[in-house]
N, C-alpha and C positions, 0 to 999 in steps of 0.2 A: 626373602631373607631380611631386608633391610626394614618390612613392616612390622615383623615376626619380632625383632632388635627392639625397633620402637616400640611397640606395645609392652615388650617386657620393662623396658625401661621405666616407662609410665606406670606402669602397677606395679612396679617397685617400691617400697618403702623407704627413704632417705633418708640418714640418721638427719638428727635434728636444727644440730650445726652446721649440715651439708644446705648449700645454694637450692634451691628450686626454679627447674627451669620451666613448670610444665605449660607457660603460657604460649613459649615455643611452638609446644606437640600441637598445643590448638588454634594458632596460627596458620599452623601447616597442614592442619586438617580442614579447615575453613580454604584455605585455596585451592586445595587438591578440590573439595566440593563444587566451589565457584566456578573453578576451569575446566573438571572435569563436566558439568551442565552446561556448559554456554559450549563445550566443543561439538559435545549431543546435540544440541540445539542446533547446530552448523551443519550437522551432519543429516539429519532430518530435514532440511531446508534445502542444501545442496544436492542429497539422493532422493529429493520427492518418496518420501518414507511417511506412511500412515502412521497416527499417533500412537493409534497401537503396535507399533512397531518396538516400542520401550518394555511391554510385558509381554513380549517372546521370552518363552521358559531358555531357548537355547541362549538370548541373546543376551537374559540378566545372567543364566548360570556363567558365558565368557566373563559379564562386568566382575560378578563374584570372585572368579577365579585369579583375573588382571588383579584387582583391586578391591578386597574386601574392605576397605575402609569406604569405597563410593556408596551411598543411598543411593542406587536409583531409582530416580522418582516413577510417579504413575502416569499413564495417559491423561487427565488432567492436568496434575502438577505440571506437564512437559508442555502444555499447554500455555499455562502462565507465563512458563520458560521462554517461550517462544513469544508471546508478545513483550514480554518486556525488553529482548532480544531487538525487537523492530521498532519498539519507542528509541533505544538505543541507538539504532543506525538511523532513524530520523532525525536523531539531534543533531547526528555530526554531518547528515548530508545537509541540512540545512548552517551548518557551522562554515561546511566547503564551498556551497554555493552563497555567498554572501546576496543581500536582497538590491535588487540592481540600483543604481542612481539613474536618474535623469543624466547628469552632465556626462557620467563612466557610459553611459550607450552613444549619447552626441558623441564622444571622443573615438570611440570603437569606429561608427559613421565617418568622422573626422578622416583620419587613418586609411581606411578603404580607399576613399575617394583621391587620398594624397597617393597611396600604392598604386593605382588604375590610372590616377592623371586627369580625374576630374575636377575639375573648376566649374564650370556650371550644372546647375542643377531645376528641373522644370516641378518634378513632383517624387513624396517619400511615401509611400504605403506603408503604415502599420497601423494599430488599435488606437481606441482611444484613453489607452489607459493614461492616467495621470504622468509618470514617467516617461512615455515617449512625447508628451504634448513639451518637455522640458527640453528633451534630447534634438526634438527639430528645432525652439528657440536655439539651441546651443550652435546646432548646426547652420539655422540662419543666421548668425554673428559672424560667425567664423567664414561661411562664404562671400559673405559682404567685407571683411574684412580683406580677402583676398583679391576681388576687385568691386568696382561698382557693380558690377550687372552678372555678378554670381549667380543669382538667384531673380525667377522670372516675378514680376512685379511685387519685389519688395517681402516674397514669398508668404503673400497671403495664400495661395494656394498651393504652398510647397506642401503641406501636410493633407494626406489623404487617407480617409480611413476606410480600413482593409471590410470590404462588400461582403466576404463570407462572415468575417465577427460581428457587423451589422444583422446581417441577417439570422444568426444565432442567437443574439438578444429580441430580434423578433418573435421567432419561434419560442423563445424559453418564455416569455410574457404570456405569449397567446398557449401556451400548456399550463397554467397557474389553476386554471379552473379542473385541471386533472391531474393534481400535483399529488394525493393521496395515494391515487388508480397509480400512478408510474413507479410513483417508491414505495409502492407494494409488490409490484413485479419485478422492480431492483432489487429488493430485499432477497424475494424469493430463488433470483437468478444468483444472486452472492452464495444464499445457501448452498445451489445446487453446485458452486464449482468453488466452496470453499474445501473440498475432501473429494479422492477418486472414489470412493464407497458410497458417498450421497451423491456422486452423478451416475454411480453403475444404478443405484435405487432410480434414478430420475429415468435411464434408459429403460431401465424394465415396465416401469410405466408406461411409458411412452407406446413399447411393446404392447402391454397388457390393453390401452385404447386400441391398438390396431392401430396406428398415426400414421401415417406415410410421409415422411420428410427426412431428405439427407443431410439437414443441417439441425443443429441443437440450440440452446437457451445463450443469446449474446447479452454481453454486457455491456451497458451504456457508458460513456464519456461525458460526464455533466459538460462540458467545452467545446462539442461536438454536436448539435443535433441531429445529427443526420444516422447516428449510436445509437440514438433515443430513440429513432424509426424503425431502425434494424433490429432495436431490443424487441420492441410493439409489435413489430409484422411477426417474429419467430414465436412471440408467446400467444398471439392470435391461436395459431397454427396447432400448439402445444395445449391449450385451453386444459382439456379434460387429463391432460396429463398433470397439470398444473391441480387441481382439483382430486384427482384420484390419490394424490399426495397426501393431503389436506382430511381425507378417509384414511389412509391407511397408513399413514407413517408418523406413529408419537415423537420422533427426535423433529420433521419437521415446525407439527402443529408447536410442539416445546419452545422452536425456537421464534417465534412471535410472542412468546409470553415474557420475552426476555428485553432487557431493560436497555435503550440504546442513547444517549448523549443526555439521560435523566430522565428520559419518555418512552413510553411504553413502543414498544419496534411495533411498524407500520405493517399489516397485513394480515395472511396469508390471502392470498390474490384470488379474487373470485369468479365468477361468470361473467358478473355484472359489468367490473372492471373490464 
């Protein structure tokens, strides 16, 4: 009733001397647009809903019915809807988590130590990122300040770095010579489990080789090498499934033809690899 009111109002002719409000109606039509796509947006993300979920006959004729003024958009469009949607929640979660300081982790450190009741201190594991090399200075001031022998000889060897991140900048160097081969199979692994329809296609392959394996295509943790192994061994395994794709499925082979940080997307992953 109340859209039925508006649109009459809006195609209405208003003598001449009458006010014109119609910048209102399009105010109001613009937000309803705005809010009613970002709640769609929410709602496909929340209920793991296929793109194609938005051209269901039954599910535009509900939108029609609720709301003849909504466009709703296509499986595309809802597409763009949704990544604009996650640049969106990337700003603010980077707004939330501010970027750490050196002195704001010494003091976090700081605080612990004064909670538990510690005064001396022999050694600190963590990375060698630039901010914790700050955060142990802070922390060795501060324990020297509280006695002389806070800290074991003058805490040259208070800071110690964490032997697993050591050992993952190892490994990441020594894969440089097969950096192509990996983020081609990363690529290909995104695809398969970026949509439950491109991993039902990926199973039937899988099927169609005859593969015998109870586990599926993992995806790596550039932070993590031990990802990167579990990525490797599961796509060894998967090879001609990997390949039979690469035959028979134009949405795959398409999406290597497609354009990623300016350069042309790395792969599709081959034998060789």
């Amino acid at each position: 009733m109340f859209l039925n009111s508006a649109l009459n109002l809006y195609s209405a002719s208003p003598p001449a001397a009458q006010p014109v409000i119609y910048s209102s109606l399009f105010s109001t039509y613009d937000l309803l647009h705005t809010f009613s796509r970002r709640a769609l947006s929410e709602m496909l993300i929340l209920d793991e809903l296929p793109f194609r979920f938005v051209e269901n006959r039954r599910f535009r004729r509900f939108c029609f019915e609720l709301c003849p003024l909504f466009d709703l958009p296509s499986r595309r469009t809802i597409v763009r809807e949704l990544y604009k949607l996650y640049i969106d929640e990337k700003i603010k979660l980077k707004k939330y988590f501010n970027r750490s300081k050196g002195d704001s982790i010494g003091k976090c450190i700081e605080n612990v130590l004064i909670d538990w009741g510690i005064d001396k201190v022999f050694t600190i594991t963590v990375d060698n990122a630039t901010v914790n090399t700050i955060a142990i200075g802070y922390v060795i001031r501060k324990l020297n300040s509280w006695q002389d022998d806070g800290v074991v000889l003058e805490g040259k060897y208070l800071h110690v770095w964490c032997c697993a991140h050591i050992l993952n900048l190892i490994v990441i160097d020594g894969l440089k010579d097969l950096h192509d081969s990996i983020v081609a199979i990363c690529n290909a692994v995104k695809f398969m489990k970026s949509s439950p329809s491109r991993l039902d296609r990926f199973k039937k392959a899988v099927a169609h080789e005859k593969i015998r394996t109870k586990g599926l295509v993992v995806l790596d943790v550039p932070t993590r090498w031990n990802s990167t192994y579990l990525m490797l061994k599961s796509a060894v395994k998967l090879r001609k499934a990997f390949q039979g794709m690469g035959e028979e499925d134009i949405q795959y082979v398409n999406y290597f033809i497609g354009v990623e940080n300016e350069q042309k997307r790395i792969g599709p992953p081959t034998l060789d690899d």
